[in-house]
Biotite code that builds the C-alpha atoms (Angstrom):
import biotite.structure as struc

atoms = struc.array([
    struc.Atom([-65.293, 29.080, 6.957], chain_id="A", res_id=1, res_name="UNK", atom_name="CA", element="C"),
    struc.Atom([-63.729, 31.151, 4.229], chain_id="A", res_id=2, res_name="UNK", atom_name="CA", element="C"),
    struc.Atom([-59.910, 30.883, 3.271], chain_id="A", res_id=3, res_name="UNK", atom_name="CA", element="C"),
    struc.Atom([-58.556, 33.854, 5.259], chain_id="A", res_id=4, res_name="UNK", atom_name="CA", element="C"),
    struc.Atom([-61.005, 32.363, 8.587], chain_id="A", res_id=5, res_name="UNK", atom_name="CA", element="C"),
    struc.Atom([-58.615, 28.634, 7.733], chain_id="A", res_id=6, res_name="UNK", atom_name="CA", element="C"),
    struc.Atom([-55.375, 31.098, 7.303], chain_id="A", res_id=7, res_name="UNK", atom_name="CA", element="C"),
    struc.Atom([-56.170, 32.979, 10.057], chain_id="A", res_id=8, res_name="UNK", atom_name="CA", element="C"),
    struc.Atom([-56.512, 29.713, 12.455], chain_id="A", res_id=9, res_name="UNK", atom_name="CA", element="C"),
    struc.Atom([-53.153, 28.099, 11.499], chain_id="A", res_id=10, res_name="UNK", atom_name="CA", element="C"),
    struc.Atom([-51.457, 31.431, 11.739], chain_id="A", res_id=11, res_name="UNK", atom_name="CA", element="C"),
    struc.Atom([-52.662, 31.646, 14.848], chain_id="A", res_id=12, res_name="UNK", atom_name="CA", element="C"),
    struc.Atom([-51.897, 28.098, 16.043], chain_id="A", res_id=13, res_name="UNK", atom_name="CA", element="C"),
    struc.Atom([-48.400, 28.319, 14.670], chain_id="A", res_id=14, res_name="UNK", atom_name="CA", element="C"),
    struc.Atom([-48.249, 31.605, 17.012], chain_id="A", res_id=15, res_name="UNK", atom_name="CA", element="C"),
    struc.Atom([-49.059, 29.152, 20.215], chain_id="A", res_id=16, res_name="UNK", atom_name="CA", element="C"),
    struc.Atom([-46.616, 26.593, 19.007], chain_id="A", res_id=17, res_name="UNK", atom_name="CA", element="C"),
    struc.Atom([-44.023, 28.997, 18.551], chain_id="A", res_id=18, res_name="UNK", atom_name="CA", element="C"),
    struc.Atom([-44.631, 30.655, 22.235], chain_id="A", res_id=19, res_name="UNK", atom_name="CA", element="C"),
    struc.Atom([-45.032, 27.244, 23.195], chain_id="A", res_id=20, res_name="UNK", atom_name="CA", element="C"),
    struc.Atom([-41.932, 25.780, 22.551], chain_id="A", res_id=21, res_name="UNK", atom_name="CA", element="C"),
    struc.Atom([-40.069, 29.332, 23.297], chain_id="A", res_id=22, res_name="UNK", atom_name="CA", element="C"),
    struc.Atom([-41.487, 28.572, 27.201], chain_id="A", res_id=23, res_name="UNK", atom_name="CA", element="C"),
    struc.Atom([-40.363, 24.866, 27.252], chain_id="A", res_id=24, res_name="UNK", atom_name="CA", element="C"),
    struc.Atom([-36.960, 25.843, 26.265], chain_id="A", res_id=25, res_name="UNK", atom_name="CA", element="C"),
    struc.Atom([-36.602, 28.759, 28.770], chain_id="A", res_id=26, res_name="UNK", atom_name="CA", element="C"),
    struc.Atom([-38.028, 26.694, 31.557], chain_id="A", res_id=27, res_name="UNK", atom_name="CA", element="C"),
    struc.Atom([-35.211, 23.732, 30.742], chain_id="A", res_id=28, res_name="UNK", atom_name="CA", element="C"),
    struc.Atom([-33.054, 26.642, 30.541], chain_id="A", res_id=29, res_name="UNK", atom_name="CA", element="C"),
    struc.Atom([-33.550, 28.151, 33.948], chain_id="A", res_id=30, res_name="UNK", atom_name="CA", element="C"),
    struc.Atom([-34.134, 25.258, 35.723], chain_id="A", res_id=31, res_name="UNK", atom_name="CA", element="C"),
    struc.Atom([-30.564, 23.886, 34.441], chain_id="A", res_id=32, res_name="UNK", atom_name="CA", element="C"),
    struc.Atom([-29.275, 26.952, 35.762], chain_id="A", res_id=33, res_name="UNK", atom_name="CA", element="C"),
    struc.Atom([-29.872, 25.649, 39.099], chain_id="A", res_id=34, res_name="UNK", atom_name="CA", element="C"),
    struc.Atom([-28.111, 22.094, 38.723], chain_id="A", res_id=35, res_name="UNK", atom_name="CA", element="C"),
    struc.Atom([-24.838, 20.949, 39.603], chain_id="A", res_id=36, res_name="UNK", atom_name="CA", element="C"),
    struc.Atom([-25.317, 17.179, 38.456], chain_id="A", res_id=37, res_name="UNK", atom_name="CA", element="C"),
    struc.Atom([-24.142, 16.842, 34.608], chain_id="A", res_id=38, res_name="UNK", atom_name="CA", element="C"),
    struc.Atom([-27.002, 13.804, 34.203], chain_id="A", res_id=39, res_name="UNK", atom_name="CA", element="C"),
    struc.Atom([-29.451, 16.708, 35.822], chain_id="A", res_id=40, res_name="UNK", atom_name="CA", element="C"),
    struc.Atom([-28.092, 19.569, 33.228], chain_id="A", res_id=41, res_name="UNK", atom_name="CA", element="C"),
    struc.Atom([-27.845, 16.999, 30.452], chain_id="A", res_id=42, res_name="UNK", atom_name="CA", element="C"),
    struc.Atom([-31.715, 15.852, 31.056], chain_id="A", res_id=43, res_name="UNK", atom_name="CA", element="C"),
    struc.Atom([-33.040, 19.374, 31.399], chain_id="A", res_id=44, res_name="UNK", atom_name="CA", element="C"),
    struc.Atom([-30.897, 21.214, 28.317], chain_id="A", res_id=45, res_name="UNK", atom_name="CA", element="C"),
    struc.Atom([-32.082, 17.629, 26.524], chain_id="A", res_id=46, res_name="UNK", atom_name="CA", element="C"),
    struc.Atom([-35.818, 18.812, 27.561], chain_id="A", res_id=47, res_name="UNK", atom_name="CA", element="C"),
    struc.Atom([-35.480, 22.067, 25.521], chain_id="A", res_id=48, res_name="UNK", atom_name="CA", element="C"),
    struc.Atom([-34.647, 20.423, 22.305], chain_id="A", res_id=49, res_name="UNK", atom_name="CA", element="C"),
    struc.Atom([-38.437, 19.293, 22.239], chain_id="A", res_id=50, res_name="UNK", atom_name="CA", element="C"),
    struc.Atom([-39.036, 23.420, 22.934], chain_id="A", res_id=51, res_name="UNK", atom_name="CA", element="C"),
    struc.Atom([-37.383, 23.910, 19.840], chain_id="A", res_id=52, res_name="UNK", atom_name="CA", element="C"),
    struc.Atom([-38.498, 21.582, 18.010], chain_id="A", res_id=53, res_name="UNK", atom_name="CA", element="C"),
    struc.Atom([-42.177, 23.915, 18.593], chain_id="A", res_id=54, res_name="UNK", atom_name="CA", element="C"),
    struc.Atom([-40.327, 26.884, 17.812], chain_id="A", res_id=55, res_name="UNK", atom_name="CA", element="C"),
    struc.Atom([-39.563, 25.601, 14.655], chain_id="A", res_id=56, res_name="UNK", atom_name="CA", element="C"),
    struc.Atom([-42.596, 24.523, 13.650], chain_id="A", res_id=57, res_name="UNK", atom_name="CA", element="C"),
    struc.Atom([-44.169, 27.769, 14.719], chain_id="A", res_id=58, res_name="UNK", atom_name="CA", element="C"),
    struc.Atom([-41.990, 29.856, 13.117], chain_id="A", res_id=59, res_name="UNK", atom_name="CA", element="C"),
    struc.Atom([-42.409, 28.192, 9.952], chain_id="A", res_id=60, res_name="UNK", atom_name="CA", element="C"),
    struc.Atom([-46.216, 28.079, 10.124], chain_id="A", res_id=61, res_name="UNK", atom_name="CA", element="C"),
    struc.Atom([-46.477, 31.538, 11.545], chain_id="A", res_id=62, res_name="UNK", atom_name="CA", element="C"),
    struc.Atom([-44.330, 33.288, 8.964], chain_id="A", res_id=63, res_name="UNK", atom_name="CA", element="C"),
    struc.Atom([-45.738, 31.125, 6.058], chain_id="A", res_id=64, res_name="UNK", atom_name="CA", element="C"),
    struc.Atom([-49.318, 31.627, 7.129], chain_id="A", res_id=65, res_name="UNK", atom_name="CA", element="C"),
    struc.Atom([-49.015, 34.856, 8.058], chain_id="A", res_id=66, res_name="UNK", atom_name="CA", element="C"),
    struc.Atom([-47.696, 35.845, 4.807], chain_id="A", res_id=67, res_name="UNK", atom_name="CA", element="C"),
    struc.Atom([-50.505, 33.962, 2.508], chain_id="A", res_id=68, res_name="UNK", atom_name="CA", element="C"),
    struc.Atom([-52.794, 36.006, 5.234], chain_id="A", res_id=69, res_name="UNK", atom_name="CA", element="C"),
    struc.Atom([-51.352, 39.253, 3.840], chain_id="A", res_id=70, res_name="UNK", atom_name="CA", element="C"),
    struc.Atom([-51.745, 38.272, 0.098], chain_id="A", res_id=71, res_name="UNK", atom_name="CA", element="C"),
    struc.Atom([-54.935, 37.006, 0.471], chain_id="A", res_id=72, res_name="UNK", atom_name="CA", element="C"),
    struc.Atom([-56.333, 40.233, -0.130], chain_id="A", res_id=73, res_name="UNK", atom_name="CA", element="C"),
    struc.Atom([-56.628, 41.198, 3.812], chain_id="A", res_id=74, res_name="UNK", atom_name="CA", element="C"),
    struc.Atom([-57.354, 45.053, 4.637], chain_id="A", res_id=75, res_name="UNK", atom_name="CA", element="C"),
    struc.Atom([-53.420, 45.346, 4.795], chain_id="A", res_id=76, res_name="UNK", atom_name="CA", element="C"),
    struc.Atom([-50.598, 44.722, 2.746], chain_id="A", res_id=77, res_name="UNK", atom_name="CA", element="C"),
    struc.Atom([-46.821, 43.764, 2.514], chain_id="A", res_id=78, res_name="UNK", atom_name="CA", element="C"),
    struc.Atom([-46.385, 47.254, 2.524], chain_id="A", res_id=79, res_name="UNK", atom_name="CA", element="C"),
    struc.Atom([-47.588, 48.502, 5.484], chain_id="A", res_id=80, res_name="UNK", atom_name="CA", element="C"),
    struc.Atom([-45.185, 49.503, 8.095], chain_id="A", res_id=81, res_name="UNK", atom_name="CA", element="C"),
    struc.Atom([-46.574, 47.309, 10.935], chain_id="A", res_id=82, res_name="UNK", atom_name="CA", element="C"),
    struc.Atom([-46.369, 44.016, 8.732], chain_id="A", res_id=83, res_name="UNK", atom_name="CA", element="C"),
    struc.Atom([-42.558, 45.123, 7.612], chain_id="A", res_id=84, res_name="UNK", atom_name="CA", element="C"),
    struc.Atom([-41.631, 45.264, 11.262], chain_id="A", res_id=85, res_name="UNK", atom_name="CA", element="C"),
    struc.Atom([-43.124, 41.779, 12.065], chain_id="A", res_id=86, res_name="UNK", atom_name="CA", element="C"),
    struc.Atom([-41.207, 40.296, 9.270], chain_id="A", res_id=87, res_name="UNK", atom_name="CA", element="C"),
    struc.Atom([-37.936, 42.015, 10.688], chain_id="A", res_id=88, res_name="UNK", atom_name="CA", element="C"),
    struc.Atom([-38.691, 41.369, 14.157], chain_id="A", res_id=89, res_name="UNK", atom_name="CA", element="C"),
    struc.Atom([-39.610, 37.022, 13.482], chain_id="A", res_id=90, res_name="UNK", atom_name="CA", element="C"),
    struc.Atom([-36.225, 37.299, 11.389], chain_id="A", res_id=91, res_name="UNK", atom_name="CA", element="C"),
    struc.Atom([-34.139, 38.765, 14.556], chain_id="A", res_id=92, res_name="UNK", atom_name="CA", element="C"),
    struc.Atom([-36.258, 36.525, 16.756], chain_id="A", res_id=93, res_name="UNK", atom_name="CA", element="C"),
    struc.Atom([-35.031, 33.710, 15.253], chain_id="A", res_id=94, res_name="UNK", atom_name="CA", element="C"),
    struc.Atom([-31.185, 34.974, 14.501], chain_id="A", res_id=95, res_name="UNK", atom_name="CA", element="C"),
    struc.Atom([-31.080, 35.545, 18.726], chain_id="A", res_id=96, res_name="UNK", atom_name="CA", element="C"),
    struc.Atom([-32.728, 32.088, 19.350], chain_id="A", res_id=97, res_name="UNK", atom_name="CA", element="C"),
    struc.Atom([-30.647, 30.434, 16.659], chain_id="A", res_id=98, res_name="UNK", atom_name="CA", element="C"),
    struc.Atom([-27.238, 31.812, 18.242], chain_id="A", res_id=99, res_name="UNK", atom_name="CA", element="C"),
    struc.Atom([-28.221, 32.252, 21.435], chain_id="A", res_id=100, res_name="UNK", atom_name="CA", element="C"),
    struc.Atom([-29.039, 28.348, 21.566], chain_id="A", res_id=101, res_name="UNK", atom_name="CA", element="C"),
    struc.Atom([-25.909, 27.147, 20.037], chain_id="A", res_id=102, res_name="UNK", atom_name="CA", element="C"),
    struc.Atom([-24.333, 27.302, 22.992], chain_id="A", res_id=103, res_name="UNK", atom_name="CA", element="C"),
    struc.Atom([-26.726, 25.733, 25.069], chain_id="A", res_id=104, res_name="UNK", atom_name="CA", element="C"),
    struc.Atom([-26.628, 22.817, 22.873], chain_id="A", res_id=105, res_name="UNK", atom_name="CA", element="C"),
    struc.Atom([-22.752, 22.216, 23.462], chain_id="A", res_id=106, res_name="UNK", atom_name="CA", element="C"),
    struc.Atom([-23.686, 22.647, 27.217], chain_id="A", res_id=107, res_name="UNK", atom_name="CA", element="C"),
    struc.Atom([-25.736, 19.684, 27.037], chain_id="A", res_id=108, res_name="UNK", atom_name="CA", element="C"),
    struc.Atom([-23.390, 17.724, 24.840], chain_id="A", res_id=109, res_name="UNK", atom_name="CA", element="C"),
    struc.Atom([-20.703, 18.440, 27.484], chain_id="A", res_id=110, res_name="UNK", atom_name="CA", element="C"),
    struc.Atom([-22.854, 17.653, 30.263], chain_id="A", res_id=111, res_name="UNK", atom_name="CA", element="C"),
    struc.Atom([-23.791, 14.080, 28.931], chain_id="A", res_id=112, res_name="UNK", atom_name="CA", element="C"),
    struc.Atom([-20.208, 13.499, 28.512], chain_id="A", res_id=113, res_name="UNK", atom_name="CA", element="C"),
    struc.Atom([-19.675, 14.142, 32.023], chain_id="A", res_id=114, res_name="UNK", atom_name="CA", element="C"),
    struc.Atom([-22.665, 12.617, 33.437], chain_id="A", res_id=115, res_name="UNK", atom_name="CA", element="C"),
    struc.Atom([-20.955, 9.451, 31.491], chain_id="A", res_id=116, res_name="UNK", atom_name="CA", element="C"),
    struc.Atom([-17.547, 10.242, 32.985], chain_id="A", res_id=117, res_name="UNK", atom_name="CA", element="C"),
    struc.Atom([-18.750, 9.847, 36.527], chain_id="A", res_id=118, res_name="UNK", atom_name="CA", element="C"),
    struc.Atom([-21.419, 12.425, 37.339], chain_id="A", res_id=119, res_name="UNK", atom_name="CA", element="C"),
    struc.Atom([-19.429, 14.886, 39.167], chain_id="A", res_id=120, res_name="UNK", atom_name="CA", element="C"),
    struc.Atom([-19.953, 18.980, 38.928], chain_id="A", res_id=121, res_name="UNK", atom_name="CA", element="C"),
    struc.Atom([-17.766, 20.903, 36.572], chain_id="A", res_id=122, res_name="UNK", atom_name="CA", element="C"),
    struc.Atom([-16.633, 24.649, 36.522], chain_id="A", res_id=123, res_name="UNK", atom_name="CA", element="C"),
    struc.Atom([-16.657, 24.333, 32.868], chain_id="A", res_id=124, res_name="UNK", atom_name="CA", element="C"),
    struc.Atom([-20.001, 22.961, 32.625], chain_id="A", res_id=125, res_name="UNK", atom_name="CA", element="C"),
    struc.Atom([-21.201, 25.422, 35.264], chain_id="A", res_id=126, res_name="UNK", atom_name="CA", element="C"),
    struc.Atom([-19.810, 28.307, 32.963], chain_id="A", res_id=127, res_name="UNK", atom_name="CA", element="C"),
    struc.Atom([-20.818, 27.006, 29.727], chain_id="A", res_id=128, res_name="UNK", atom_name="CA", element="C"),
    struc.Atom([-24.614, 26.803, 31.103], chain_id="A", res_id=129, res_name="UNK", atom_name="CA", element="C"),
    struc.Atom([-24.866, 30.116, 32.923], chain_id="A", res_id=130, res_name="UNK", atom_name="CA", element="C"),
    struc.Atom([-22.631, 32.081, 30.085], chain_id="A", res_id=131, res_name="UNK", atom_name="CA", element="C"),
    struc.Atom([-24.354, 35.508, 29.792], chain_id="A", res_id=132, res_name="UNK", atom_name="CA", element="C"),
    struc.Atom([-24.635, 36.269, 26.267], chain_id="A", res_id=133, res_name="UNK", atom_name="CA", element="C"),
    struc.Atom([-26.279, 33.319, 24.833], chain_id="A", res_id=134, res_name="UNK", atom_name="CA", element="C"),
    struc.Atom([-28.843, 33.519, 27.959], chain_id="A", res_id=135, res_name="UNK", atom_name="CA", element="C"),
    struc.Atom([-29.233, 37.173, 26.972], chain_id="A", res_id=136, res_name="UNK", atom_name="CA", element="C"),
    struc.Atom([-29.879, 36.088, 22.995], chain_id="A", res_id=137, res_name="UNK", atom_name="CA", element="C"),
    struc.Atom([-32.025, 33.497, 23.877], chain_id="A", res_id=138, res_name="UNK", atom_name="CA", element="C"),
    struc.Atom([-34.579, 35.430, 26.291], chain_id="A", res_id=139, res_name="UNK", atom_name="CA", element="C"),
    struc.Atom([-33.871, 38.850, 23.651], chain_id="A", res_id=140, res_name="UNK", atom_name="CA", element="C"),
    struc.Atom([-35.884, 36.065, 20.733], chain_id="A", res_id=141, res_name="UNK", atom_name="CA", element="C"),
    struc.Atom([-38.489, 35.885, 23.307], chain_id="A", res_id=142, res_name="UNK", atom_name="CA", element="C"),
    struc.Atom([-38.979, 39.597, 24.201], chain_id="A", res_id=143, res_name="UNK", atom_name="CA", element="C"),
    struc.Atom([-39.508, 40.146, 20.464], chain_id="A", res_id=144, res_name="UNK", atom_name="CA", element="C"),
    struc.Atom([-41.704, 37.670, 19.807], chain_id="A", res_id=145, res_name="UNK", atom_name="CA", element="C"),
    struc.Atom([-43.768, 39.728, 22.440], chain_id="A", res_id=146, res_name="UNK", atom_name="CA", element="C"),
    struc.Atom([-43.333, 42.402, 20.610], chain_id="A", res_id=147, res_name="UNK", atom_name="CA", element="C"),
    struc.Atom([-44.601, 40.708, 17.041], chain_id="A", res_id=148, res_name="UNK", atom_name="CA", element="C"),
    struc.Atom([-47.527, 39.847, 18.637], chain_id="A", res_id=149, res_name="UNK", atom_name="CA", element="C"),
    struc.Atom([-48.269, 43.654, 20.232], chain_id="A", res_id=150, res_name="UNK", atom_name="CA", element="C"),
    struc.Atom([-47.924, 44.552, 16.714], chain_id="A", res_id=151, res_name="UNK", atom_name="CA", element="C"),
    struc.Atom([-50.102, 41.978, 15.606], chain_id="A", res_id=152, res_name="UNK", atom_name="CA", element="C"),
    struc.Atom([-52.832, 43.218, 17.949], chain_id="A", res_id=153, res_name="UNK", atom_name="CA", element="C"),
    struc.Atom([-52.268, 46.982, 17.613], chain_id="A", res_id=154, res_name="UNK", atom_name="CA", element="C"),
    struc.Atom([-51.755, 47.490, 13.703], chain_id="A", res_id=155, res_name="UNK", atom_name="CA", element="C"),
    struc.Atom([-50.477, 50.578, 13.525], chain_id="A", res_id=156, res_name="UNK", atom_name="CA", element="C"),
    struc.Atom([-51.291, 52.009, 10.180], chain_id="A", res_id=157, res_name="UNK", atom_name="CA", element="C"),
    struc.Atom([-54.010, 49.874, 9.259], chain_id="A", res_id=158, res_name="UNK", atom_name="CA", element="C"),
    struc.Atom([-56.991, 50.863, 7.690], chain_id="A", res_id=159, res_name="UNK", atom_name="CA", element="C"),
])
């Protein structure tokens, strides 16, 4: 296997990890949705940290990978369009998942206090876990990693 066949692999497993851990955190994410029971919203939103956890790893191996992929004297460089947009799509990907999941992490934090506090359902738990925006953030990161990886795929502009 030459070096860009090695780069190529760990970019590409960094890719999994990163869509990976994107669907573990939007499944704890959804499913909390549908709970009531702090200990139940506390376990699930608890669940995603392990989701990001992949996303971070994945990000960091796609994005560094990627990158020594370019400059390893590939058909295409840092200055193609295509590979400009991927950059500035993983950086918003990561700026909607980053502040998008803030939130959801003092969700959890107040659920396991109330879980503690005798279990019982909460409006303000119930808002802080359904609030719109940082649901809309978080699932926005994952639409553009979609669209990352259509640009992977498609190249426009490549030779």
């Amino acid at each position: 296997m030459t070096t860009y066949d090695w780069l190529l692999l760990l970019h590409l497993l960094g890719a999994f990890s990163f869509f990976a851990g994107a669907a573990v955190a939007a499944a704890g994410q959804l499913a909390a949705l549908r709970r009531e029971r702090p200990s139940e919203v506390a376990l699930l939103l608890g669940l995603t940290r392990w989701g990001v956890l992949l996303v971070g790893v994945g990000a960091l191996a796609t994005i560094g990978f990627g990158s020594a992929l370019v400059s390893d004297g590939a058909d295409w460089g840092f200055g193609q369009a295509w590979v400009q947009w991927a950059y500035g799509l993983w950086i918003a990907s990561m700026a909607a998942g980053g502040i998008g999941g803030r939130p959801a992490r003092h969700a959890r934090e107040l659920a396991q206090r109330l879980a503690a506090d005798g279990d019982r359902p909460s409006r303000e738990l119930r808002a802080a876990v359904r609030a719109p925006l940082p649901l809309t953030l978080s699932f926005l990161s994952g639409a553009l990693l979609v669209a990352i990886v259509v640009l992977m795929v498609w190249k426009p502009g490549a030779p």
